[in-house]
C-alpha positions as CSV (number, residue, x, y, z in Angstrom):
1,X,55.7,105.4,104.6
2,X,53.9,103.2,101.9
3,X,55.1,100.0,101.1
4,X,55.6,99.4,97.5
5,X,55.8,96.3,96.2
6,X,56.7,95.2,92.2
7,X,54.4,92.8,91.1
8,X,54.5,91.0,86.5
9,X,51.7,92.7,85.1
10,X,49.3,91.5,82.3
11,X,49.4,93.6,79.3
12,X,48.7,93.4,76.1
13,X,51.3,93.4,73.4
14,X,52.5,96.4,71.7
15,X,50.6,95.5,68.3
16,X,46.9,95.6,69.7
17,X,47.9,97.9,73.4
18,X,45.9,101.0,71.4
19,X,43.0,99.0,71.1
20,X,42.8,96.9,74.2
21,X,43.0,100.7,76.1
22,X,39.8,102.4,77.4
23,X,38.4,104.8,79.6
24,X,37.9,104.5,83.3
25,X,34.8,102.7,83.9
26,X,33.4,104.9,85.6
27,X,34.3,107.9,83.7
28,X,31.5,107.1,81.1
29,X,27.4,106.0,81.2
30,X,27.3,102.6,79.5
31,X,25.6,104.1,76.8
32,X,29.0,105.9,76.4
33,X,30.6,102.6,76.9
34,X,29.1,100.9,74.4
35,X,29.3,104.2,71.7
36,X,33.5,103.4,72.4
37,X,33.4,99.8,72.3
38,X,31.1,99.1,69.5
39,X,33.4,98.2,66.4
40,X,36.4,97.5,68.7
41,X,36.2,94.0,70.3
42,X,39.3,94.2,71.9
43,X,38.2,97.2,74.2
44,X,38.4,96.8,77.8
45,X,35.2,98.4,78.0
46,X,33.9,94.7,76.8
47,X,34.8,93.7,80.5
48,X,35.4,96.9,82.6
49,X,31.5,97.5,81.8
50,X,30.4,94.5,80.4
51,X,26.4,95.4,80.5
52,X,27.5,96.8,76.9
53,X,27.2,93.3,75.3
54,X,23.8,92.4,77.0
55,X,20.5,94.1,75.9
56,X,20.1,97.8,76.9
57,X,18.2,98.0,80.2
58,X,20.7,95.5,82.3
59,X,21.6,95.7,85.5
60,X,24.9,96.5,85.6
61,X,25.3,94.6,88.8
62,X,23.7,91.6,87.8
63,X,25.5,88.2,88.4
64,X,25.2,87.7,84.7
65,X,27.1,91.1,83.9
66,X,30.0,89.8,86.4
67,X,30.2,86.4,84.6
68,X,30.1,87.9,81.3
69,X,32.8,90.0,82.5
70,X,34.6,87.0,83.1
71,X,34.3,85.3,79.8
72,X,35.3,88.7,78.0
73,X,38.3,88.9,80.1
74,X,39.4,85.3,79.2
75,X,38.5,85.7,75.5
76,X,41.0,89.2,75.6
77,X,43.9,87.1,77.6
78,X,43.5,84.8,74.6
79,X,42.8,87.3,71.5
80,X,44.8,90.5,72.1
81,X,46.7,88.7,73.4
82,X,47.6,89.5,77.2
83,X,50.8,88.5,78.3
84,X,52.3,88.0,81.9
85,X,55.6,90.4,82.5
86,X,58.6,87.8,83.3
87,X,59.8,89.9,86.3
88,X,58.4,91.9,88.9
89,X,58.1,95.6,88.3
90,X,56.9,99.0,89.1
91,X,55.1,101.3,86.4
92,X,54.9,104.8,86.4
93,X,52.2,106.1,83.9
94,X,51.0,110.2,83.2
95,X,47.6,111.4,82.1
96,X,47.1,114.4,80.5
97,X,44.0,116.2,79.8
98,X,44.5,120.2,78.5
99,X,46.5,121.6,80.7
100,X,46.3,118.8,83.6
101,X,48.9,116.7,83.9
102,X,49.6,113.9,86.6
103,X,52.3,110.8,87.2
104,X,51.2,108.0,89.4
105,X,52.4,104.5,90.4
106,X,51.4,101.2,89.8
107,X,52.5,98.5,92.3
108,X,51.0,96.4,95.2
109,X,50.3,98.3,98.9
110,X,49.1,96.9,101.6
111,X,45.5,96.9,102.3
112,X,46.3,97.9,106.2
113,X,48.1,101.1,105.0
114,X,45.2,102.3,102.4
115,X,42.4,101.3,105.9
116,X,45.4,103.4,108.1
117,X,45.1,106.4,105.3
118,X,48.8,106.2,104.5
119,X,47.6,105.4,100.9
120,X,45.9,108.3,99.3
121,X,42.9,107.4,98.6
122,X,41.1,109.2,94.7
């Protein structure tokens, strides 16, 4: 069996949670990306895929995409703003697309038991 461990999230606070949401990263081309993100600065896209802000054509690996990354995030902690959870917890979350639906977890495992395959790996 998994370990499961709680751990105080950062989340943004229930005024600007709508808009600080986005898409997996890599459920969309950054052209896509930056469609999403464009009039919404408070999108995670702005640092889940943060070649959006820099002129068509960039790497997305680049060092400059990772520290542009960087800066975004610290600009969301301060501007949507992001706030640390007081206690340790567990979060359960569904998606649902048509017909598909799914629950999962969100906590800390160990990095032994997702290398052992006791983690299901996606």
């Amino acid at each position: 069996m998994a370990s499961l461990i709680p751990f105080r999230a950062l989340r943004p606070v229930p005024a600007t949670a709508a808009r600080v949401a986005a898409v997996p990263y890599d459920v969309v081309t950054t052209e896509e990306a930056r469609a999403l993100a464009a009039d919404n600065p408070l999108s995670f896209l702005h640092v889940s895929r943060a070649e959006i802000d820099l002129p068509p054509g960039s790497d997305p690996y680049a060092a400059g995409v990772y520290a542009a990354a960087a800066g975004r995030f610290d600009a969301l902690k301060r501007d949507a703003p992001l706030v640390r959870e007081d206690a340790p917890s567990l979060y359960l979350y569904r998606l649902r697309v048509g017909a598909h639906e799914q629950t999962g977890t969100a906590g800390c495992y160990g990095l032994d038991e997702y290398d052992r395959d006791i983690i299901r790996k996606h």
